[in-house]
C-alpha positions in Angstrom: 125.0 1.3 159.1 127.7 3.4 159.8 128.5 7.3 160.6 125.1 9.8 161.4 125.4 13.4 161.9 123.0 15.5 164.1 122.4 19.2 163.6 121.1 20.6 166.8 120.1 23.3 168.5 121.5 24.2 172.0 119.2 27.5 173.9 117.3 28.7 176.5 118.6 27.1 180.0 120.4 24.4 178.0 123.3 27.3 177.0 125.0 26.9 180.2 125.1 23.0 179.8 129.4 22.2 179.3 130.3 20.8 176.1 131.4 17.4 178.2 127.8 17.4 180.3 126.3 17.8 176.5 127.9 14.9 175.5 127.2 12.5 178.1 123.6 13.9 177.9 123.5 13.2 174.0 124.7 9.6 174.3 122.4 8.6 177.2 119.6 10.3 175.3 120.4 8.4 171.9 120.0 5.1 174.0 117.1 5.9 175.7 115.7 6.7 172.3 116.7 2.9 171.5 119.4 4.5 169.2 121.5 1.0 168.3 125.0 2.7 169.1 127.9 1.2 167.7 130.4 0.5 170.3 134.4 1.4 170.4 136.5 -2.3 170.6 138.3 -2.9 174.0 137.7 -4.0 177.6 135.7 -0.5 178.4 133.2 -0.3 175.5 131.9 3.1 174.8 129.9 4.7 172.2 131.6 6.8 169.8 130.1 10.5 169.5 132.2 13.4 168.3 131.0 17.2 168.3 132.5 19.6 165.6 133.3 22.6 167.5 132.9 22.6 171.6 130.7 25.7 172.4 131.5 27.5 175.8 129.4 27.6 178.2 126.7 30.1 177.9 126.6 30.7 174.6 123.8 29.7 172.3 123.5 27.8 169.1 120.8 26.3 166.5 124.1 24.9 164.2 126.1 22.3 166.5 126.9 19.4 164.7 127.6 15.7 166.0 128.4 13.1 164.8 127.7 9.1 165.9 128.2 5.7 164.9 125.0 3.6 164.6 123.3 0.2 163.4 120.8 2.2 161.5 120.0 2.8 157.4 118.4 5.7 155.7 116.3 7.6 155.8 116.3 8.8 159.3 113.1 10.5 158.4 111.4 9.8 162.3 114.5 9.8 164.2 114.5 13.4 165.2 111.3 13.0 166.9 112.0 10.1 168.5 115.5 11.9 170.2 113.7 14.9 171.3 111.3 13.0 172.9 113.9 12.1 175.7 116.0 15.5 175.3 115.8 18.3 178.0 114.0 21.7 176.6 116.3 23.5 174.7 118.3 21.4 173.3 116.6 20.1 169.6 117.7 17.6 166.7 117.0 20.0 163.4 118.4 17.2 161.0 119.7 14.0 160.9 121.7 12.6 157.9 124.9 10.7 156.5 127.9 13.2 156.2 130.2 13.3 153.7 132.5 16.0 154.8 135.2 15.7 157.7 134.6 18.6 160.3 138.1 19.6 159.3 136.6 21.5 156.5 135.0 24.1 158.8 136.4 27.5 158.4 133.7 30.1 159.3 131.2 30.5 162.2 128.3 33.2 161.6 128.0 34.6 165.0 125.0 37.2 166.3 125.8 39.3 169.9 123.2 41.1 171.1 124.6 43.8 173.4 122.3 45.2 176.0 122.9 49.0 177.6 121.1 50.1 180.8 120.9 53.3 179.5 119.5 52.4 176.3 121.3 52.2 173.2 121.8 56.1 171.3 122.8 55.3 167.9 126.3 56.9 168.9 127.2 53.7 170.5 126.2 51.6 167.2 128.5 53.6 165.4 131.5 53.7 167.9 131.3 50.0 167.5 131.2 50.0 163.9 134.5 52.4 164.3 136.0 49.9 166.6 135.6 47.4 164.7 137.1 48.9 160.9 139.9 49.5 162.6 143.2 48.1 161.1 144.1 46.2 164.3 142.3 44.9 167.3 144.2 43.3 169.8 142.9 41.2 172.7 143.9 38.2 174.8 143.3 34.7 173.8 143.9 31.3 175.3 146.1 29.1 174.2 147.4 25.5 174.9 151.0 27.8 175.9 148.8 30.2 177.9 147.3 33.9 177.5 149.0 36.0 174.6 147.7 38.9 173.2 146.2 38.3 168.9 145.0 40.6 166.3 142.0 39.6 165.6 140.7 41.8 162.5 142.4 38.8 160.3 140.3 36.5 161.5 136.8 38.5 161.4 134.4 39.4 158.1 131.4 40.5 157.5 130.6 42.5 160.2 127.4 44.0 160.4 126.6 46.1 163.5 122.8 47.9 164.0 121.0 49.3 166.9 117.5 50.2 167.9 116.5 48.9 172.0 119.4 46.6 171.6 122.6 46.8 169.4 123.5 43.6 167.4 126.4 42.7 165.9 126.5 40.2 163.3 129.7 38.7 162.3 131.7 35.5 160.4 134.7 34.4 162.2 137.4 32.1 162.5 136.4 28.3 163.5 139.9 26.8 163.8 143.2 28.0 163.6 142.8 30.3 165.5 138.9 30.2 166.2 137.9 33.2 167.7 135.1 32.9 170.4 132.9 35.5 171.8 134.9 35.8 174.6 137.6 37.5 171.9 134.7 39.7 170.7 133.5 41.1 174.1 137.7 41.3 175.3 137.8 44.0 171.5 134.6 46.0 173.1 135.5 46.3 176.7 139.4 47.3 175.4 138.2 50.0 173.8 136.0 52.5 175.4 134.6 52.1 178.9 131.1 53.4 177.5 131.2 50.9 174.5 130.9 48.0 177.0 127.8 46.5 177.3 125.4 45.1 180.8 124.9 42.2 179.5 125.2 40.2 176.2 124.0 37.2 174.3 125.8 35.0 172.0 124.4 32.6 169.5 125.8 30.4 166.4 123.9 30.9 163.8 125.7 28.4 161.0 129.0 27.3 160.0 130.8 27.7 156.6 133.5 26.1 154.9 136.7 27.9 153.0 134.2 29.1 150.2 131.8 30.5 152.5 129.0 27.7 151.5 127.5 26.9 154.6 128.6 23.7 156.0 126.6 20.1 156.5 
């Protein structure tokens, strides 16, 4: 009894669901799945769910992590099947198990972009990226809790990989918290730099989360 974390997978359709709409969807779904939640004290008594990083709207993921309180032992060998039974298609429980680290230890998020050219993609563009990209500074505009200020963002970036054949794709690790970056940051570096490098449409997806050491994260 006590504290269960979900690894889950948010595509397809269910990338434009809002992190708040995913959360009242996950707790009615662990209830209909006859999940015994264990309830906050007080005269309004709610379940207690808590998601490691919000992901914006429209951007995919198969490493969201979520944590709940429950009246339930180990193993929890059947109880991703019995959750996606009642979930909406595209969003899947991968694991279930008892954490033993505080989300507080995140530091990295593998991200992949897929960038999509109506012209095609000429392996000049995969390379202006990779030039944008090595450079010393990039600067873009982030949101803060004070507002829109303009960041260098190359601190926060590593492991960039960038390769193009029908679609260029650029792989990445970035920042989680303080700052994270988001792909909105990463799309804001593109379009600042070269009208031609910006792409008709793009895809974003988390791909795993790391800690300080660059193990990944659970």
């Amino acid at each position: 009894m006590g504290r269960i974390r979900l690894r889950l997978s948010k595509t397809d359709t269910a990338k434009y669901i809002s992190h708040l709409d995913l959360m009242s969807l996950m707790s009615r779904a662990l209830q209909r799945a006859c999940v015994k939640l264990k309830l906050s004290e007080g005269f309004n008594p709610h379940p207690y769910l808590s998601a490691a990083l919000p992901l914006p709207v429209g951007c995919g993921s198969v490493c969201e992590l979520l944590d709940f309180d429950a009246v339930l032992d180990p193993p929890f060998e059947d109880l991703p099947d019995q959750i996606n039974d009642v979930l909406p298609v595209g969003v899947r429980i991968l694991e279930v198990y008892t954490p033993e680290r505080k989300f507080s230890e995140i530091t990295w998020i593998g991200m992949d972009c897929s960038l999509y050219y109506s012209g095609g993609v000429g392996r000049n563009i995969a390379e202006m990226l990779k030039e944008r990209f090595s450079a010393e500074s990039i600067i873009v505009s982030k949101r803060t809790k004070r507002g829109i200020s303009d960041i260098d963002i190359v601190p926060f970036i590593r492991d960039i990989e960038i390769t193009g054949s029908d679609v260029v794709n650029l792989r990445a690790k970035v920042t989680a918290q303080n700052p994270s970056i988001n792909p909105e940051n990463l799309l804001d570096a593109i379009e600042r730099s070269d009208t031609g490098l910006t792409p008709d449409l793009v895809l974003f997806t988390r791909m795993e989360v790391f800690d300080g050491n660059l193990d990944v994260f659970r």
